[in-house]
C-alpha positions as CSV (number, residue, x, y, z in Angstrom):
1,X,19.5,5.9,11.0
2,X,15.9,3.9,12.1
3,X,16.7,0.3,13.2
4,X,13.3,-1.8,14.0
5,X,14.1,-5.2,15.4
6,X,10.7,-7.6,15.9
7,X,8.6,-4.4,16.4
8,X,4.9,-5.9,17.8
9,X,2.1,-3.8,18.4
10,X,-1.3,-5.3,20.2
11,X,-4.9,-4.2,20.4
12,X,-7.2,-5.7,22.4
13,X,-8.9,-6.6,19.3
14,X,-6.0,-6.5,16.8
15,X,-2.6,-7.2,16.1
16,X,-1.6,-4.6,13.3
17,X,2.4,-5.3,13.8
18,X,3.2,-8.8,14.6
19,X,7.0,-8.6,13.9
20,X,8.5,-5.8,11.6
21,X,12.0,-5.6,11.1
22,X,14.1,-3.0,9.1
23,X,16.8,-0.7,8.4
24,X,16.4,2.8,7.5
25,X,19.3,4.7,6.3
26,X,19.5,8.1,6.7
27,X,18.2,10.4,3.8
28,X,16.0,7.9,3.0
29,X,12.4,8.2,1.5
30,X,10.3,5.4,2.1
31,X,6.6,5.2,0.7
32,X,4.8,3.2,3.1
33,X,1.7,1.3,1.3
34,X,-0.4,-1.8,1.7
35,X,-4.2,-2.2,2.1
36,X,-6.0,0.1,4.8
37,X,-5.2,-2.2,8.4
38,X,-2.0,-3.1,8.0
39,X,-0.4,-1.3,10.5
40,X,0.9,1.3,8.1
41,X,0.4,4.6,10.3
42,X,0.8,2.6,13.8
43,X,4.4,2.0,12.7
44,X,4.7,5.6,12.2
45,X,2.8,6.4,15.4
46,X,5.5,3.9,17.4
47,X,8.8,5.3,15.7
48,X,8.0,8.6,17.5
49,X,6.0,7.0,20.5
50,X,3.4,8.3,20.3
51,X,2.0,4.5,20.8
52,X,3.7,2.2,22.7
53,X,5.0,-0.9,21.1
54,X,4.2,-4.2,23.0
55,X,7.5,-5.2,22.3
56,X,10.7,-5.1,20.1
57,X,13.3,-2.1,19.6
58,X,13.7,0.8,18.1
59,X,16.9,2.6,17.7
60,X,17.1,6.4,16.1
61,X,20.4,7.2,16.0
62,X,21.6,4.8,18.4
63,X,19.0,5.8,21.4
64,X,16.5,3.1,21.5
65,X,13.1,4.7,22.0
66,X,11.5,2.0,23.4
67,X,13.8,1.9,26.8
68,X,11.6,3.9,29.9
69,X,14.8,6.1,30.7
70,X,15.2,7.4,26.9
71,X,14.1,11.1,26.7
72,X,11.3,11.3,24.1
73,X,11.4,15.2,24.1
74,X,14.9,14.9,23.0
75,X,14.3,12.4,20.3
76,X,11.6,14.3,18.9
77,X,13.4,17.7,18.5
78,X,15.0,16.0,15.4
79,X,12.1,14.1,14.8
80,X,8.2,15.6,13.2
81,X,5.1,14.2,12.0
82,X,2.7,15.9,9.7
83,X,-1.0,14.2,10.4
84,X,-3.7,13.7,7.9
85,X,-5.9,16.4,10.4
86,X,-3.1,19.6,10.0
87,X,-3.8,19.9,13.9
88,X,-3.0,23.6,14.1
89,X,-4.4,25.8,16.9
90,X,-7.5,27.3,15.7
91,X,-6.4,30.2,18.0
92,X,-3.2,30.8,16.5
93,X,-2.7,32.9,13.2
94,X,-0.3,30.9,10.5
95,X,3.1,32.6,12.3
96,X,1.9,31.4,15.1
97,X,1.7,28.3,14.7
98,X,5.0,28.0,13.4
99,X,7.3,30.2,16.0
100,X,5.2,28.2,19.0
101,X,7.5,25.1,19.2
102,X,11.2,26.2,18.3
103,X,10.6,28.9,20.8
104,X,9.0,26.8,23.9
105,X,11.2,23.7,22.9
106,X,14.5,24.6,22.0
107,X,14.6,28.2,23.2
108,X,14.9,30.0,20.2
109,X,14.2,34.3,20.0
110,X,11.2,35.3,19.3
111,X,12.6,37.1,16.0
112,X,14.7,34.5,15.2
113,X,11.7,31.8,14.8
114,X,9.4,34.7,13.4
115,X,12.4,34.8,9.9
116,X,12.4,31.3,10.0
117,X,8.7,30.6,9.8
118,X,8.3,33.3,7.3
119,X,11.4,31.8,4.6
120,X,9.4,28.1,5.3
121,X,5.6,30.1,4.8
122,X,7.4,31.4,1.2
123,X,8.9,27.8,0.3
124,X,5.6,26.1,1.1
125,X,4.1,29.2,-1.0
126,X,2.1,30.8,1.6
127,X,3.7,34.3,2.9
128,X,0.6,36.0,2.1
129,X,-1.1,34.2,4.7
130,X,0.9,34.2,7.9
131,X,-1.2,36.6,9.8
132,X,-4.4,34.2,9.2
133,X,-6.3,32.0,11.0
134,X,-6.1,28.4,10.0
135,X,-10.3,28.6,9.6
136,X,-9.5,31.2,6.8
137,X,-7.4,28.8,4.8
138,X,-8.2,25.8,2.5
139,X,-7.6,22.2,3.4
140,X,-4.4,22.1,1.1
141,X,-3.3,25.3,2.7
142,X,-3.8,23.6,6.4
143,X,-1.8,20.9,5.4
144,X,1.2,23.3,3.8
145,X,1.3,24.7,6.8
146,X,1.4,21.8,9.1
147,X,4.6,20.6,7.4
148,X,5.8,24.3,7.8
149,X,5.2,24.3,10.8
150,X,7.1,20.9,11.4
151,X,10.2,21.7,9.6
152,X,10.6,25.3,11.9
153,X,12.1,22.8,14.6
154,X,14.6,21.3,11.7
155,X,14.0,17.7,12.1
156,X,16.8,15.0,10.4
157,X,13.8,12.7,10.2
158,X,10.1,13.9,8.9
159,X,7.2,11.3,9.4
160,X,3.9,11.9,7.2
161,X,0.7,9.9,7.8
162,X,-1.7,10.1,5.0
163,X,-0.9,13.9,4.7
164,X,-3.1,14.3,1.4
165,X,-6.1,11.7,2.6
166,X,-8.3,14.2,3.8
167,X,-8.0,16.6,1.6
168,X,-10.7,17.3,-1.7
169,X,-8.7,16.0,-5.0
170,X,-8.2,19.2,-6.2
171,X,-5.9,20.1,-3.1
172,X,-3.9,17.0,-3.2
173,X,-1.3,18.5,-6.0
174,X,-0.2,21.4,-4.3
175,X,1.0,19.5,-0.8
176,X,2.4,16.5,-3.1
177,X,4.1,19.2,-4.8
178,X,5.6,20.6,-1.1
179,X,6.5,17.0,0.0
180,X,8.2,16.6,-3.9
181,X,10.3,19.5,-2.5
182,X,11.3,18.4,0.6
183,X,12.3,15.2,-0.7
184,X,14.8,17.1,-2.0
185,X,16.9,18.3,0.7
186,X,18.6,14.9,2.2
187,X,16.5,14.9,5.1
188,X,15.1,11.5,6.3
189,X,11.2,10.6,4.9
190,X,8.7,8.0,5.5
191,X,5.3,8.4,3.9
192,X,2.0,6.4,4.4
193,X,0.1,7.1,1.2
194,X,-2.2,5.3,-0.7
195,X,-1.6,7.5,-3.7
196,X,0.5,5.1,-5.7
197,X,1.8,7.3,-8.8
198,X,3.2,9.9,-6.2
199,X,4.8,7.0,-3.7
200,X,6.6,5.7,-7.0
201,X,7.8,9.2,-7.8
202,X,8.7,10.7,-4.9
203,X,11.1,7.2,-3.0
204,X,14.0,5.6,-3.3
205,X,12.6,2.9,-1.4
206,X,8.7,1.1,-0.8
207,X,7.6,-0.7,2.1
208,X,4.7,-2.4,1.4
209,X,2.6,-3.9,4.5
210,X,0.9,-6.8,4.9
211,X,0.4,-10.2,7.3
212,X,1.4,-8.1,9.9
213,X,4.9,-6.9,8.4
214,X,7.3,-5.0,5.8
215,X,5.7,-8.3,3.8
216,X,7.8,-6.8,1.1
217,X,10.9,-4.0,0.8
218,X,12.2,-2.7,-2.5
219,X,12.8,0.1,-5.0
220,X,10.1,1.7,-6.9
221,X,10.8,0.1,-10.2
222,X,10.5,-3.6,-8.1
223,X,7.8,-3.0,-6.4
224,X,5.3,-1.5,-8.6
225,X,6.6,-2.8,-11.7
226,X,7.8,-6.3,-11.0
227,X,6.5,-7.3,-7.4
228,X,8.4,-10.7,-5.9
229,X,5.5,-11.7,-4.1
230,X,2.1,-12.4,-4.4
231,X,0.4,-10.1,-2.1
232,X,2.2,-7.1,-3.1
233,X,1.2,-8.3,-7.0
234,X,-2.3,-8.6,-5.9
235,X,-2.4,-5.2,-4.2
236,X,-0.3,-3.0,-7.3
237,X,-2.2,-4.0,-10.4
238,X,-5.8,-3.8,-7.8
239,X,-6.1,-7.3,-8.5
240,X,-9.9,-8.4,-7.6
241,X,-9.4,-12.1,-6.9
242,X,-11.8,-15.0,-7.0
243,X,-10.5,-19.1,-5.9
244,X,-12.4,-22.1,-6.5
245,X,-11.0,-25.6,-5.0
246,X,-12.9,-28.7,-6.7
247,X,-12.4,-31.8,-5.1
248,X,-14.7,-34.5,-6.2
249,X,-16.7,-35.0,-10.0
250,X,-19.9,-34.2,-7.7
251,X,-19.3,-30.8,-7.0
252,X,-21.9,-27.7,-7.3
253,X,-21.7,-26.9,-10.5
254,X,-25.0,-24.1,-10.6
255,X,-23.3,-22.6,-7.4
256,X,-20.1,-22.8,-8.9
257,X,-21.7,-20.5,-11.5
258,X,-23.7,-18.2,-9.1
259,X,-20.4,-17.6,-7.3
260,X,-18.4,-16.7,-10.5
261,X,-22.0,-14.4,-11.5
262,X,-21.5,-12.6,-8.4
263,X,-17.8,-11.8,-8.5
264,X,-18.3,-10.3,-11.8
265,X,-21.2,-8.4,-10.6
266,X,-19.3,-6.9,-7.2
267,X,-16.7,-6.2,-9.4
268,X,-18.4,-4.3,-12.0
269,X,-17.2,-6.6,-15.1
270,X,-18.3,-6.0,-18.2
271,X,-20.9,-8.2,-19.2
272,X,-19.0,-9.4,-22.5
273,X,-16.0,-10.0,-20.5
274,X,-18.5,-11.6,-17.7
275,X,-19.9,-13.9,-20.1
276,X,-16.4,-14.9,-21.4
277,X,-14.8,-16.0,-17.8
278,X,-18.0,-18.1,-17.4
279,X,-17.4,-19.7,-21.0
280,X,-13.4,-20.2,-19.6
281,X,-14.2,-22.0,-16.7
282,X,-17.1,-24.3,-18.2
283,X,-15.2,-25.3,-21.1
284,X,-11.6,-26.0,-19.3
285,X,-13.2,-26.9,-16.0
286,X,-16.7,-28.5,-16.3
287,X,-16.0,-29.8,-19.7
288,X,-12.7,-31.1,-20.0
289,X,-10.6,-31.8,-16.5
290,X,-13.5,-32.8,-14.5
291,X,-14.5,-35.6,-16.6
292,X,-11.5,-36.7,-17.3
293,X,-9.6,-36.7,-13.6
294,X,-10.4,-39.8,-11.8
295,X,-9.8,-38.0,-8.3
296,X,-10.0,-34.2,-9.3
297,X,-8.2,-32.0,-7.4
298,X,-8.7,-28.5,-9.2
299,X,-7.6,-24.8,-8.4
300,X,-9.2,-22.1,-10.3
301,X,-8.3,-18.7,-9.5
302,X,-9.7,-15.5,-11.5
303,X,-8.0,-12.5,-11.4
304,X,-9.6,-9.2,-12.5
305,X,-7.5,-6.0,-12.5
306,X,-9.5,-2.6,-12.2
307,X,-6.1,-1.2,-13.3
308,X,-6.3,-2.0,-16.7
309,X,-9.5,-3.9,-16.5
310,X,-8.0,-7.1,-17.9
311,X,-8.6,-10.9,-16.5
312,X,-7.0,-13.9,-16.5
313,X,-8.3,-17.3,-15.0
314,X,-5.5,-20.0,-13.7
315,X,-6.6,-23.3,-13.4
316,X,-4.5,-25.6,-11.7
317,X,-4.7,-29.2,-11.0
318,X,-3.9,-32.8,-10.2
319,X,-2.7,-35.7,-12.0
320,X,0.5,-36.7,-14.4
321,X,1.4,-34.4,-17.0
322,X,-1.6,-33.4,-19.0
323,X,-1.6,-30.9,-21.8
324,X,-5.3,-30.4,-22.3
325,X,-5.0,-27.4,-24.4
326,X,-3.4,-30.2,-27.1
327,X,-5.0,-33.1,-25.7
328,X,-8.6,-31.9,-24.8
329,X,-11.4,-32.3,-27.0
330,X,-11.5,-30.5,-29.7
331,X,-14.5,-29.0,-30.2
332,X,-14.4,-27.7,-26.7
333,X,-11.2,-26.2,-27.3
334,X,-12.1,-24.4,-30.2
335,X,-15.1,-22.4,-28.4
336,X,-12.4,-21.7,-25.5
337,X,-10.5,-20.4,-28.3
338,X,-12.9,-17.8,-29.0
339,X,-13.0,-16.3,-25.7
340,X,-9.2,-15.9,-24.7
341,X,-6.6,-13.9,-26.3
342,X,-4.0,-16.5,-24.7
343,X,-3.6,-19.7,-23.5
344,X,-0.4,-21.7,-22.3
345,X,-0.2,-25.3,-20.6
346,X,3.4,-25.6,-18.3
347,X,3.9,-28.3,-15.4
348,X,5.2,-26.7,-12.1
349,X,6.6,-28.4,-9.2
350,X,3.9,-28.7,-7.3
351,X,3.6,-31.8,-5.6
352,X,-0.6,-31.7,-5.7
353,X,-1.6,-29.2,-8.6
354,X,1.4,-29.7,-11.2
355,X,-0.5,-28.8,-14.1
356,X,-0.8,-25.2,-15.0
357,X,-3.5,-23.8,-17.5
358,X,-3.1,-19.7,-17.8
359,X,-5.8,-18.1,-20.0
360,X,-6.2,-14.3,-20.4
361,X,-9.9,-13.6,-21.3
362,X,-10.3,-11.2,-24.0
363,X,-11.3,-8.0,-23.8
């Protein structure tokens, strides 16, 4: 079992893990995910130290890592990382590279490690290659080795950073396809990844990281199909996200406009769809709330997914309870009509912005 309690990491010039807390049972597999910064592989890089955390524990099975007098050698005998670089010795043929570890670290014969790294060359599906040189093989071939090469010292726990992120797309199957396997056999996984369809097939458990944290923790069916939290939302359906705060009648309407034109444009929106979002906001916005609210406060967030290339623009705003889409103008609500597929009014308790208008722009 991992224990993390109020894990902190510094930089001079960044603070990747301000306080991560967690428990990780053993035979877990943990996809790690979360935009690139995040502190995804410097988590990683401090369970096995090789970075030193500023502060907080650490416990693998009950030695905490963190303490000067625990012995790291020891604690990473049971422990391996596979890196996104393979890091073999270019010197070293395949068999090699395998035997060199269990044989300086935990004294294993020669023949005994040579057996060994020839069963784990055939289950990562390269025995014909033991006796070459890691220039002589692919980058998907590297990387099956590397894990090879980290399961010959028969670790309970098995770290991977990124271990398909340098690799050309076509090579990304066959070392997903090792990992699959090895996910198998009980032994303790956590894998950074930004491949989302293989982190929700290959874990019993996400963490995805954010505001310096596990910002949220959950299955694979919670996390990437019905997030709790609005970050992790954001970041699974690739949400592209745009706010507008309006506080006064006398606000800049043309720059308003230029900023909404220029979202669309970063975000390669279709110019229909484009045209549509601009028609949303003038109509609901500009048209209807603005003149009408004495003191507007107004939220308007649009949301673009590249997912499923869908967007929906949420206006929020101030005021008693106000059902514009019954008791707007009409004629403005009929061209609004024509550009969204839905539109639904609720109040929410929000003490500023209680009026909620949701409209999904059609596609």
């Amino acid at each position: 079992m991992i224990k993390i309690e109020h894990l902190r990491k510094e930089y001079p010039n960044a603070v990747p893990l301000r306080d991560v807390n967690a428990v990780i049972n053993d035979g877990d597999v943990i996809a790690v995910i979360g935009p690139s910064g995040t502190g995804k592989s410097t988590l990683l890089r401090c369970i096995n130290r090789l970075e030193t955390p500023t502060s907080g524990h650490i416990w693998v099975n009950d030695l905490d890592v963190t303490e000067q007098k625990t012995d790291l050698g020891k604690v990473r005998q049971k422990m391996g990382m596979v890196f996104q670089s393979f890091n073999l010795f270019g010197h070293l043929t395949v068999i090699e590279n395998i035997m060199l570890a269990p044989m300086d670290l935990l004294g294993k014969s020669k023949q005994d490690v040579y057996d060994e790294g020839m069963r784990l060359l055939r289950v990562v599906g390269l025995g014909e290659k033991a006796f070459s040189y890691p220039d002589q093989l692919s980058g998907g071939q590297k990387q099956r080795v590397a894990i090879a090469r980290t399961l010959a010292m028969d670790p309970d726990i098995v770290l991977l950073d990124e271990p398909t992120s340098a690799l050309d797309p076509t090579m990304v199957g066959e070392v997903q396809a090792v990992i699959r396997e090895l996910a198998k056999t009980g032994k303790t996984l956590m894998i950074v990844t930004h491949e989302m369809a293989f982190a929700k097939a290959i874990s019993n458990r996400v963490f995805y990281m954010d505001e310096g944290g596990i910002y949220e923790d959950g299955t694979p069916q919670q996390i990437f199909d019905d997030p709790q939290r609005e970050n992790t939302r954001r970041f699974i359906r690739k949400l592209k996200v745009l706010e507008i705060e309006i506080n006064s009648r006398d606000y800049d309407f043309p720059g308003t406009f230029s900023r909404i034109e220029q979202y669309c444009d970063k975000n390669q929106i279709d110019r229909k769809m484009s045209q549509y979002i601009h028609l949303a906001f003038e109509e609901m916005v500009n048209n209807q709330l603005v003149s009408v609210l004495k003191d507007p406060k107004i939220r308007t967030t649009v949301e673009y997914s590249a997912l499923d290339e869908t967007a929906t623009v949420t206006i929020q705003y101030n005021g008693g309870s106000y059902d514009v889409t019954r008791e707007g103008d009409k004629l403005s609500l009929a061209v609004l009509r024509s550009t969204v597929s839905e539109l639904t009014y609720s109040m929410e308790n929000d003490p500023v912005r209680g009026n909620k208008i949701v409209m999904k722009i059609k596609q």
